[in-house]
C-alpha positions in Angstrom: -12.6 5.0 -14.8 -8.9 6.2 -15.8 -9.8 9.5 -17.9 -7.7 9.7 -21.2 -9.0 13.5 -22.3 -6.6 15.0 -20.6 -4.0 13.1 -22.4 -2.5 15.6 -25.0 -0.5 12.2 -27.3 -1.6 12.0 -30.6 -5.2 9.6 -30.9 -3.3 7.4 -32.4 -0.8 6.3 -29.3 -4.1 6.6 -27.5 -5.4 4.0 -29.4 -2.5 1.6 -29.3 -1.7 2.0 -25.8 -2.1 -1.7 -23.4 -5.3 -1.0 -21.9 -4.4 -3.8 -18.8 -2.1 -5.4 -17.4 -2.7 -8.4 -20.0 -2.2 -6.5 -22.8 1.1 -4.8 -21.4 4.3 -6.2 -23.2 7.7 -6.2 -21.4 9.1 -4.8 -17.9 8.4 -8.7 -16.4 9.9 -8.2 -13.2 8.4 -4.5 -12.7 5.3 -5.5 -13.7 5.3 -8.9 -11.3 5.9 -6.6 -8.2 3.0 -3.7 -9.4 0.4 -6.3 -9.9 1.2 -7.8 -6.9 0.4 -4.1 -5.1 -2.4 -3.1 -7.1 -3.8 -6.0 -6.6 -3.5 -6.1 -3.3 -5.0 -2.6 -2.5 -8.0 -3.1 -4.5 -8.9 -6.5 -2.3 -7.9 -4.1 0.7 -10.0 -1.4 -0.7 -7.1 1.1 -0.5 -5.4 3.2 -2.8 -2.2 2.2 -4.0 1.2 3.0 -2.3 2.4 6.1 -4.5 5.0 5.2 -7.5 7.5 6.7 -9.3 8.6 5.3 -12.5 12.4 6.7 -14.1 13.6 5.9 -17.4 14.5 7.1 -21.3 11.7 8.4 -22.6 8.6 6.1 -24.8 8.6 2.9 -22.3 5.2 2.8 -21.2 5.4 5.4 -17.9 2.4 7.2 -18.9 0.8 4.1 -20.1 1.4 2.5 -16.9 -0.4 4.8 -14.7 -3.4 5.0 -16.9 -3.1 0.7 -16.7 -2.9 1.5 -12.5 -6.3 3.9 -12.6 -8.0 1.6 -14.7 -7.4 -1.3 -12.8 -8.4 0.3 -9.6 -11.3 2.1 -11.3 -10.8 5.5 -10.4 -10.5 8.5 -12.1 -6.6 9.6 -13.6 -5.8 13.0 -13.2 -3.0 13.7 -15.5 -0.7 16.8 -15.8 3.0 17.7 -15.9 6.0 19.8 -13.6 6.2 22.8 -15.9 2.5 23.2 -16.0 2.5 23.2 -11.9 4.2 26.8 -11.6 2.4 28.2 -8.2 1.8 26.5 -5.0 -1.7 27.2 -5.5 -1.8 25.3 -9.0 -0.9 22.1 -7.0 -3.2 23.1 -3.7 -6.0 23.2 -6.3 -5.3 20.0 -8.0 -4.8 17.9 -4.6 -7.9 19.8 -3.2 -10.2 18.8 -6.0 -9.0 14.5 -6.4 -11.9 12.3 -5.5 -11.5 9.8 -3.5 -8.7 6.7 -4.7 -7.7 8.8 -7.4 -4.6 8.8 -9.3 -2.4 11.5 -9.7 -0.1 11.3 -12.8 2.9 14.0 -12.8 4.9 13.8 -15.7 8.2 14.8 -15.9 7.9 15.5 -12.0 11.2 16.4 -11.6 10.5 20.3 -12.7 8.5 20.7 -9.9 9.4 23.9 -8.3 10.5 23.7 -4.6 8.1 25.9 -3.6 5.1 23.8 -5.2 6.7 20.6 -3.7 6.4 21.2 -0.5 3.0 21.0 -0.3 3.5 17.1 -1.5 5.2 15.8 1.5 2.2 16.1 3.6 -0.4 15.3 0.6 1.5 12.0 -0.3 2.4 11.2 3.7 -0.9 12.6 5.7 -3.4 13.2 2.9 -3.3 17.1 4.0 -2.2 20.0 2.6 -0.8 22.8 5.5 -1.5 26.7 5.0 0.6 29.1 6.9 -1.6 32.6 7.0 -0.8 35.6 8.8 2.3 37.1 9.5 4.9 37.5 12.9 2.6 36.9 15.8 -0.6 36.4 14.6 1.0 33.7 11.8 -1.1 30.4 11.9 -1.2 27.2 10.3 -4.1 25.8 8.8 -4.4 21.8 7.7 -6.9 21.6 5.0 -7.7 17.1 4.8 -7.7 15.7 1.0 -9.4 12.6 0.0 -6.7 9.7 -0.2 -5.1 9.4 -3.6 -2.2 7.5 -5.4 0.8 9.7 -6.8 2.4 8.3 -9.6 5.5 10.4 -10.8 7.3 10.0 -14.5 10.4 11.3 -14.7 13.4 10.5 -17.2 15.9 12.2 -15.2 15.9 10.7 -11.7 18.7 12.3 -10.5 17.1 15.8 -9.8 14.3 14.6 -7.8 15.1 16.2 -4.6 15.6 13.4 -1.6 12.2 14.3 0.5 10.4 13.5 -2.4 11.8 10.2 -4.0 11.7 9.0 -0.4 7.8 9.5 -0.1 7.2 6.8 -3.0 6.9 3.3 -1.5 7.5 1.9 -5.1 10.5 3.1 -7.3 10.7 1.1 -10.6 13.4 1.9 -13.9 12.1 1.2 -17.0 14.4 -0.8 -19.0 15.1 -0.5 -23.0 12.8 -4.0 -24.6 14.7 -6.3 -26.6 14.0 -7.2 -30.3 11.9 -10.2 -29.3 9.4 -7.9 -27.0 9.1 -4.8 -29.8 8.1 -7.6 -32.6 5.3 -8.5 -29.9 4.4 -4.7 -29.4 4.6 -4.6 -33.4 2.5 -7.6 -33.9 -0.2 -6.4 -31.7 -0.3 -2.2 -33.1 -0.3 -3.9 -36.7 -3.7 -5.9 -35.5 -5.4 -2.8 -34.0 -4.3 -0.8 -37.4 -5.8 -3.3 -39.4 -2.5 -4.1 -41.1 -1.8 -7.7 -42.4 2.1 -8.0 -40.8 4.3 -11.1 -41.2 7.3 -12.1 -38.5 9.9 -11.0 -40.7 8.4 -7.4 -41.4 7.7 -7.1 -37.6 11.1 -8.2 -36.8 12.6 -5.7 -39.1 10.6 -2.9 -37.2 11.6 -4.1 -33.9 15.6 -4.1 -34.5 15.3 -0.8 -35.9 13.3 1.0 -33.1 15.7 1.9 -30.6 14.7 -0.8 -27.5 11.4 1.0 -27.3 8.0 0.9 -28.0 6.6 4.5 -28.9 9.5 4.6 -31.7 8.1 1.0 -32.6 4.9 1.9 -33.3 5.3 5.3 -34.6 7.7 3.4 -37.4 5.2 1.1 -37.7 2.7 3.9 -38.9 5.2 5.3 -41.2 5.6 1.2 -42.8 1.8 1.4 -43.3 1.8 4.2 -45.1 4.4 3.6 -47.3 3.2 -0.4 -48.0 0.1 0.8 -48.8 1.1 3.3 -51.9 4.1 1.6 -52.9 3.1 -1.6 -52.2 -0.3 -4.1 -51.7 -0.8 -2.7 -48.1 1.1 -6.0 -46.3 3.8 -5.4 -44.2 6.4 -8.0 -44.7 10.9 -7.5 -44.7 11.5 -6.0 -48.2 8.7 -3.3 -47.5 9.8 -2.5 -44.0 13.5 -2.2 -45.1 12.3 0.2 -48.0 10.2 2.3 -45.9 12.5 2.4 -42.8 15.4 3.6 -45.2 13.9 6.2 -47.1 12.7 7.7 -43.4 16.8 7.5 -42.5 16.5 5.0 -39.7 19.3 2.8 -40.2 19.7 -0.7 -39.5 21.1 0.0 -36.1 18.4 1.9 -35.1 20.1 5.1 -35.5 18.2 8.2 -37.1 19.7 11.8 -38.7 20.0 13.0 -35.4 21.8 10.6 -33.9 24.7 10.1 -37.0 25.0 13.5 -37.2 25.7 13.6 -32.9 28.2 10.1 -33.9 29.5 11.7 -36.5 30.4 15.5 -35.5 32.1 13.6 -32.4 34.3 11.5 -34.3 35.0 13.6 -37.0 35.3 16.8 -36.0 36.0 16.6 -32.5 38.3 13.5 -33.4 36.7 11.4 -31.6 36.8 13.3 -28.4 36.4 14.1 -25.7 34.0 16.8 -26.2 31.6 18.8 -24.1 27.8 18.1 -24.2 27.7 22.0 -24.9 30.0 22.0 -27.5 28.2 19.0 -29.5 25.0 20.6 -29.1 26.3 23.6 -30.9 28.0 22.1 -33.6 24.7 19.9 -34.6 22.3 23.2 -33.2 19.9 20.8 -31.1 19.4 21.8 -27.6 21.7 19.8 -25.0 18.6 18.2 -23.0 17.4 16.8 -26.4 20.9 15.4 -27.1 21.0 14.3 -23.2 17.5 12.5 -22.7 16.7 11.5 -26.9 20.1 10.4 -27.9 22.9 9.8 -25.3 20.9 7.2 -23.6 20.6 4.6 -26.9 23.9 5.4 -28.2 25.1 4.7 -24.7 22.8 1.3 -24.7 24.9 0.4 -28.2 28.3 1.1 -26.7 29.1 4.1 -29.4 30.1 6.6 -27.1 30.7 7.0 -23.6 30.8 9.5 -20.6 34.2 10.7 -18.9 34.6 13.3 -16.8 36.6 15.0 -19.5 33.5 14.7 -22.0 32.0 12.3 -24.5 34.0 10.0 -26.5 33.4 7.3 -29.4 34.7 4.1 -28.9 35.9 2.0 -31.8 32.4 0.4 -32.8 30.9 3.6 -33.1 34.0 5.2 -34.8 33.5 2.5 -37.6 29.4 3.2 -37.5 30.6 6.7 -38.2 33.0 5.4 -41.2 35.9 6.3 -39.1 38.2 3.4 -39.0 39.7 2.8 -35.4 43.3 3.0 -34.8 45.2 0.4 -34.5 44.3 -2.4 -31.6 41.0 -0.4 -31.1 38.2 -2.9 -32.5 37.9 -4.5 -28.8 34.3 -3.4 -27.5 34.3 0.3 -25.5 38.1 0.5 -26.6 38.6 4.5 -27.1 39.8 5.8 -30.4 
């Protein structure tokens, strides 16, 4: 079965995460098409075509590949790109997968060049080649592996190299969930925490967590706490509103982080455009946090928005950021 130890989330994601395709929530049309395949392969008795899965971070990726071991009952192997520094790290890890494993990379787009090389003819030929030797007395030794199913996580797809993306016979993009799907995630985390939820409370949780469900339920653990010493324990509007305000998530969704991004952009860049760089200066976050965290949902709302000369805030997240648009700029995207 799928092995969750070497998961390093907190026991608590662990213990909310969809342990089948039943219990997954959202992602219809990706989720048609992989149980379609793994379903497939198991009546074949094959491993599953490889898969790579690219989207903002907390949409199931990981949770999905542990969902793909466990229905094919094999074993999950699970590490990450940075942690893969030599080509002997990864020659060790293919060398040692039993047979209709699965592989989980995370953030696979940090492999090395060096180490991913030795993929092409893992995911291709279930081999991994050794050149030893030097000059004329140079040879190549093919060492076979068992077969195995690669299933990469990345949230930046555009650095995958082209070899690579092109060896996964299944490419999916996660999409943000809508409010409707998050009060269905919320509904069932509540039941597994034991906590008495109604619609409304759910609901209130859902709009405010960002289209996605790790936020969800890790603002759903922060409710609980708070309805249980400040109120009877039961999660309904008024409490979630309370709790959800006093831990600065606003009613758009948007934390500290992200109105301090909105509102050093509009204010004292003047809207913009400003360089990535530059931002992350002025607010002292690191630019990939500000890149993968908080670009992508301010994006999603239509607050801000790329140009080749830098970021800029349109009107409706000029107003969020209590800067009032000029004139004839209240039409959606319009620039400030």
């Amino acid at each position: 079965m799928a092995d969750e130890r070497a998961d390093s989330e907190d026991p608590a994601i662990l213990k909310l995460r969809p342990r089948d395709f039943n219990e997954y929530v959202g992602q219809q049309n990706l989720m048609h098409s992989l149980k379609i395949a793994v379903t497939a392969a198991v009546n074949r008795g094959e491993p599953v075509d490889h898969v790579l899965f690219h989207g903002p971070p907390g949409l199931g990726k990981t949770t999905l590949a542990h969902i793909i071991a466990r229905e094919m009952n094999v074993r999950l192997e699970h590490t990450s790109g940075p942690a893969l520094e030599r080509p002997a790290d990864m020659v060790g890890l293919l060398s040692n997968l039993e047979s209709g494993a699965v592989l989980f990379i995370d953030e696979i787009h940090r492999l090395s060049s060096a180490v991913e090389e030795y993929l092409y003819s893992a995911m291709e030929d279930y081999r991994v080649d050794f050149v030893t030797g030097a000059g004329a007395y140079a040879k190549t030794l093919s060492f076979p592996l068992q077969p195995f199913t690669l299933v990469g996580a990345t949230t930046r797809a555009g650095l995958l190299s082209s070899p690579l993306r092109d060896r996964f016979g299944m490419v999916y993009h996660m999409e943000y969930y809508s409010d409707d799907e998050l009060t269905s995630v919320v509904r069932r985390s509540a039941g597994i925490l034991g906590v008495e939820a109604d619609e409304e409370g759910s609901a209130e949780i859902a709009r405010r967590s960002r289209g996605t469900p790790r936020v969800a339920n890790r603002l759903l653990r922060r409710v609980r706490d708070f309805a249980q010493v400040e109120g009877d324990g039961r999660l309904n509007q008024e409490i979630a509103e309370a709790a959800l305000n006093m831990e600065g998530v606003d009613a758009m969704g948007l934390d500290r982080l992200d109105r301090l991004y909105l509102t050093t952009l509009a204010h004292q860049y003047r809207g913009g455009p400003a360089g990535i760089a530059a931002i992350a200066a002025t607010v002292n976050e690191e630019t990939q946090t500000l890149e993968d965290v908080v670009e992508p949902f301010l994006l999603k709302l239509g607050f801000i928005i790329r140009t080749p000369g830098g970021r800029r805030v349109t009107a409706e997240g000029s107003v969020h950021a209590g800067v009032l648009p000029e004139r004839g700029g209240s039409a959606q995207g319009t620039l400030i």
